[in-house]
N, C-alpha and C positions, 0 to 999 in steps of 0.2 A: 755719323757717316759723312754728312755736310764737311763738318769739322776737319774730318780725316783729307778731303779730296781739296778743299781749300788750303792745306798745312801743304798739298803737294808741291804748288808753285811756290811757296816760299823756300823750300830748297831745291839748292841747284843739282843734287845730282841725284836727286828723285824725281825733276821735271823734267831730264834728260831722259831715264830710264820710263818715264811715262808717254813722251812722244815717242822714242822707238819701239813702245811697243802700240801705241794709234800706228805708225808707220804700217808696221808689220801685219796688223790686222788689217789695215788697207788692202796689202799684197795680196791676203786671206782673199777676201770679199771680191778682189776683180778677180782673182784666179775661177772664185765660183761661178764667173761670169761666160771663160773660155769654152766655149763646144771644141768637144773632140769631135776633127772632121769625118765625112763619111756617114755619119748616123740620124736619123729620122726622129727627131726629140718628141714629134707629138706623139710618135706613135709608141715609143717609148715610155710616154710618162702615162697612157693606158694601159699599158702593159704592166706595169709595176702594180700601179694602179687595181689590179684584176687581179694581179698575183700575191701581191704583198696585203691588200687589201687597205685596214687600219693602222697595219706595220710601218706601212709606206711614209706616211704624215708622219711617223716616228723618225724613221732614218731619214727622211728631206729636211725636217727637224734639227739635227745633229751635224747633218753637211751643209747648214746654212743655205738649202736651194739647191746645191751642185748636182746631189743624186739625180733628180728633180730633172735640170737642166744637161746631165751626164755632160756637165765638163771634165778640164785633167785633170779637177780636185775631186771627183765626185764621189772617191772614199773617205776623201777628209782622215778626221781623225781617227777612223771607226775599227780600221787594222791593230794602231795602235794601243786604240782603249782596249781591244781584242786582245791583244800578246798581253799588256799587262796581268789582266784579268787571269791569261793561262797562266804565267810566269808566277803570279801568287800561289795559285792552287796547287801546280807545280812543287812549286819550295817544300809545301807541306807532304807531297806524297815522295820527293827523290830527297834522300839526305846529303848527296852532296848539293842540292842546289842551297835546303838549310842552312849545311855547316855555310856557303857562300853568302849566303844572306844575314850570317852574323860575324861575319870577317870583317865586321866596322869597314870602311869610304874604302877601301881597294874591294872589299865584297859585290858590295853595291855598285861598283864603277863595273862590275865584271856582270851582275844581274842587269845592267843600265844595256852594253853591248849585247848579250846576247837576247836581251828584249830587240833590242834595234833590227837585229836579220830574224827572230820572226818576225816581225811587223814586217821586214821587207817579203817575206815569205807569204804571210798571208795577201800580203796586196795583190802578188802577185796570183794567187793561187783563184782570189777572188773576182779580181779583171780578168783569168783568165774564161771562169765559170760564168761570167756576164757576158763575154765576147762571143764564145762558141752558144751562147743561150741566145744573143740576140742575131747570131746569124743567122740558128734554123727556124728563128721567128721572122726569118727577111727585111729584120730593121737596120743592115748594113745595103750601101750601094752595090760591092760585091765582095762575096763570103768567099775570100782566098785564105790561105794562109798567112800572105804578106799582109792583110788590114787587119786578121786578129791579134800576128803579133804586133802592128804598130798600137793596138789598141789598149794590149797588155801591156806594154812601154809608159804609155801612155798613164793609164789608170794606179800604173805600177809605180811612176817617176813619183807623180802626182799626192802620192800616202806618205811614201818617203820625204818630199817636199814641206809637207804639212808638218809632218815631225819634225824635221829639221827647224821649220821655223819657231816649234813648239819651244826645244830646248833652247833657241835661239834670245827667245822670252824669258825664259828661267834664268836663263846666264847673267843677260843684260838688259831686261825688262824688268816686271814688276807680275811677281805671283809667280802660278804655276802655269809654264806655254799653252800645255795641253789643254788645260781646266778651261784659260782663258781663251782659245780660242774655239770651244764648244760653249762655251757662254755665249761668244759673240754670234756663233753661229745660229744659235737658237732665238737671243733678241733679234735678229736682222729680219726672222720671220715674223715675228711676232704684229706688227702694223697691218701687216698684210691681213695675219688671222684676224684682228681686229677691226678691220675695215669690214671684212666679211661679215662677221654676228654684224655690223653697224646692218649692213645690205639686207640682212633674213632679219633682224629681230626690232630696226629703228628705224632705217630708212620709211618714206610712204605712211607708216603709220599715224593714228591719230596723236594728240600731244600726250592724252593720259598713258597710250599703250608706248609711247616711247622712251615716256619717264617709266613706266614700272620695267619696264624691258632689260632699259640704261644702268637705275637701281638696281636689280637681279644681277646684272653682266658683272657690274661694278663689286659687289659685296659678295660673288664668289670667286671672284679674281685674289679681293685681297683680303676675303676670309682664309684662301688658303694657302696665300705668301703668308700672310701669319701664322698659319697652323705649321705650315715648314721653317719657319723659323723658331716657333717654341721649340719645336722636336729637335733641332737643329743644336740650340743652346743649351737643353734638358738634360743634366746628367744626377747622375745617382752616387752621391759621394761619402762612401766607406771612408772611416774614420781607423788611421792606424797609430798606434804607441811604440815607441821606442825604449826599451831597456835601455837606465843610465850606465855607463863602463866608469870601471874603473884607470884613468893613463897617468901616471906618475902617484903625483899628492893629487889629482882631483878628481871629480867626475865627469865625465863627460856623455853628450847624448841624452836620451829621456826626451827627446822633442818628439809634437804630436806635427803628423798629418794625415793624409786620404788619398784613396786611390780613386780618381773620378773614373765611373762606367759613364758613357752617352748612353742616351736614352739610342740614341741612333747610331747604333755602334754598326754599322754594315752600310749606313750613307742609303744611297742606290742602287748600292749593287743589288741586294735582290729583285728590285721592281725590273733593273734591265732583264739581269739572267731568265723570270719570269716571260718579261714579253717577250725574248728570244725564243724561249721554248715554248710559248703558245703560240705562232709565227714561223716557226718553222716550217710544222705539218702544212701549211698554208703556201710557204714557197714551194716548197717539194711536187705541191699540187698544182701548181700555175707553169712546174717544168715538165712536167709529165701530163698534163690538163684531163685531168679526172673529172668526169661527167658529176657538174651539180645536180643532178635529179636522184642520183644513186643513193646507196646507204653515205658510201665516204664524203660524200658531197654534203649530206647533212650532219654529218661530223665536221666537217670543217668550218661549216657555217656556225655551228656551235661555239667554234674555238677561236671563232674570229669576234674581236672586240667590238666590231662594228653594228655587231648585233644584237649584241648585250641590251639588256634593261627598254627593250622595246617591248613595249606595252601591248600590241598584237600578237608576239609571240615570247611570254615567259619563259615557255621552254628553254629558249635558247640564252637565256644568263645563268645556264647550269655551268658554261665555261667559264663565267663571271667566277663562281665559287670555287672550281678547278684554279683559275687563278689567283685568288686570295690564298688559298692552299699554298700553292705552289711560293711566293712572297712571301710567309711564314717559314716552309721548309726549309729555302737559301736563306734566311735573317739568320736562324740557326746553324744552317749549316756554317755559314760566311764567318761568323762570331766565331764559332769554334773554333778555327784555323788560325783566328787573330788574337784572339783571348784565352790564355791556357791558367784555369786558376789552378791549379796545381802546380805548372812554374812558380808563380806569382806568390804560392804559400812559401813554398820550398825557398823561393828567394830571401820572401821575410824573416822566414825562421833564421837564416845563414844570417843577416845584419841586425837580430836583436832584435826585429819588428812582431805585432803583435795587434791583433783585434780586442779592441776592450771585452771582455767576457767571452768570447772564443780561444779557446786552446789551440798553441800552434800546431803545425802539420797536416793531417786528414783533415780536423776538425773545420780547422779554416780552408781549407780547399771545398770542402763541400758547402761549407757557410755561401762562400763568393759564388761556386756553382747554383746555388739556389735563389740568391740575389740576383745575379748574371741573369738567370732563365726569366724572373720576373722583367726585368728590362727589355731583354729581348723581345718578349709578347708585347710588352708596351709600343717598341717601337715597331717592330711589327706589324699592329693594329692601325696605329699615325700614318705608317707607309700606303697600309692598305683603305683608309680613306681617302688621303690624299688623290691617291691611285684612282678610285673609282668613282671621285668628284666630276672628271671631265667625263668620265665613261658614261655617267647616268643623265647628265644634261646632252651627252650627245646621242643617246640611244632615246630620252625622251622627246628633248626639242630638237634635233637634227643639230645639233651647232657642234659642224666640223672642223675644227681647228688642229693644226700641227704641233702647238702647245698645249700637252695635259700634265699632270701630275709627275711623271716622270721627269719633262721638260724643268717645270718648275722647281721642281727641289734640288737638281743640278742647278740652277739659278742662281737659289736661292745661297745654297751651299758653297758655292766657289764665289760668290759675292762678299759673302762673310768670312772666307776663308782669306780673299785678295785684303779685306781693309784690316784684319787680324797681321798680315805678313807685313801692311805697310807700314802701321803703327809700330812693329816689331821691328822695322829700321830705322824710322822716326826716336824712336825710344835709342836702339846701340846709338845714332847721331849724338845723339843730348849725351852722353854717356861719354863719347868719345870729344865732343868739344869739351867737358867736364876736366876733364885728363889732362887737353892740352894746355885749358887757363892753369 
């Protein structure tokens, strides 16, 4: 990695392509700085706070502070990761979005735009649901018409904004805009969180409790950058044969290779799609403010992360296991959509390919189907530690931070995905100066 990021300044138009996009992350970072005027930030970030509960540290998380501080960025990326997300699911249930999604680069340029207006659509739909919510909470100076729509404007410009600079990355930056500007989003908090455990768990103590404290903090941070990195690299790699052909006087073909499964073949997605859905029922309640002492009040308490694995009340990490559940369901679910071994056999058989001791057709479709499913649990299982590492240090020792396990494997994952992409221009360079000597 060292290796990788020191190669950068030795070429010139990868150290271009690397300051503009520091440049660009710049813009990111003071735009999360801007308040949108008119609105009462502290009492706002109580609010969320009460409503969003544990969800909150997630989504201030992802908008680098902005939600946090409701400036014009303060949807950030979140519209966009949103439409893609639809725009996948999508694809699989309408067949003309399919057949478009395999219409090769005019396909994709046509999925790329009509991702682009919803993303503009949800921004919009979403700053308008936070404006009319914090007016009749009175955290506007005055709830007219005219400041919810400059607010919508605002919130609305601000998504759009973000995406733009996204692509703006991908064009003539380095990696992917989007990935890399929820990467940065998420280290920029990160010191913060850090200072904090330093505050509750080192600071004032004696020297023994500061070193097992320090150790402890230290060895699950990067127990479980390593454990999402194994997961990360982990695939499962089917081995295929090709039939030699017969063309003219020779043979040809008979080469072997594999079809690599990831062990992590669905990324994040399910851990997001998960917290989204245990988090819902939780906003819904902070818009409506359903009395905590009730029955639905101890349901939600339930379903709220924040409660989990607290040792006075078991009870309530029954939604702990609701959500392992649910991370399971979407791994499966997600894979299916993405991985179809029955194309995949069907493909084989049509180019002479073949599993050593599997007969082509059904037989290998259901082979891969039942390999596949093993994976899937596997990685399923990695997500759902991962997952509930921060959960359990923070419902045992209180250590609240905006980075957990979800944070981290988005990290981890577009980190190695950025030095993968660089190397892979690094490499066509050599290639190309190859050509011209």
């Amino acid at each position: 990695m060292l290796k990788t990021l020191r190669n950068i300044w030795k070429m010139k138009d990868l150290r271009k392509k690397f300051i503009y996009t520091f440049f660009v992350l710049l813009v990111v970072l003071l735009g999360c700085q801007l308040p949108i005027p008119g609105l009462d930030n502290q009492q706002i970030k109580e609010y969320f706070q009460n409503a969003l509960g544990d969800s909150f540290s997630l989504m201030n998380s992802f908008t680098g502070g902005s939600f946090e501080n409701m400036s014009i960025l303060a949807l950030n990326v979140t519209p966009y990761i949103t439409s893609s997300i639809i725009m996948q699911l999508l694809t699989i249930a309408i067949p003309a979005l399919e057949e478009m999604h395999r219409d090769g680069e005019e396909g994709r340029k046509k999925m790329t735009t009509i991702t682009r207006y919803v993303t503009v659509g949800l921004a919009a739909l979403e700053g308008l649901g936070i404006s009319i919510s914090f007016g009749r909470q009175g955290y506007m100076d005055d709830y007219n018409v005219l400041n919810v729509a400059i607010m919508v404007l605002c919130l609305t410009a601000g998504g759009v904004f973000v995406m733009w600079l996204g692509e703006c990355i991908t064009e003539k930056g380095i990696g992917n805009g989007i990935s890399i500007i929820l990467l940065i989003n998420i280290v920029s908090r990160m010191p913060g969180d850090l200072y904090s455990l330093y505050q509750k768990f080192v600071q004032d103590k004696s020297i023994g409790a500061m070193l097992i404290a320090g150790l402890i903090i230290a060895f699950v941070i990067i127990g479980t950058v390593a454990l999402v990195t194994l997961f990360n690299s982990a695939e499962r790699r089917i081995p295929v044969q090709y039939a030699k052909k017969m063309a003219g006087r020779k043979m040809v073909g008979g080469q072997s290779t594999y079809i690599p499964l990831k062990v992590s073949t669905a990324n994040v997605i399910p851990v997001i799609f998960a917290s989204s859905l245990m988090s819902f029922p939780q906003v819904i309640s902070g818009l409506l403010s359903v009395d905590e002492t009730g029955f639905w009040g101890k349901v939600l308490r339930v379903l709220s992360s924040s409660s989990w694995c607290d040792p006075n009340h078991p009870e309530r990490s029954i939604g702990l296991l609701v959500y392992i559940i649910l991370i399971f369901l979407f791994a499966y679910f997600y894979t299916s959509i993405t991985f179809n071994p029955i194309e995949v056999a069907n493909n084989m058989k049509k180019s002479g390919g073949f599993i050593p001791g599997i007969r082509p057709g059904k037989p290998t479709s259901d082979y891969l189907n039942s390999i596949l499913n093993n994976v899937i649990f596997i990685g399923a299982l990695g997500l759902s530690i991962v997952s509930v590492i921060p959960i359990f240090f923070s419902g045992v020792f209180k250590a609240n931070v905006s980075f957990g396990g979800t944070s981290i494997i988005i990290v981890v994952g577009v980190i190695l995905e950025t030095i993968k992409n660089i190397e892979s221009q690094m490499l066509v360079r050599h290639y190309k100066g190859f050509l011209n000597d």
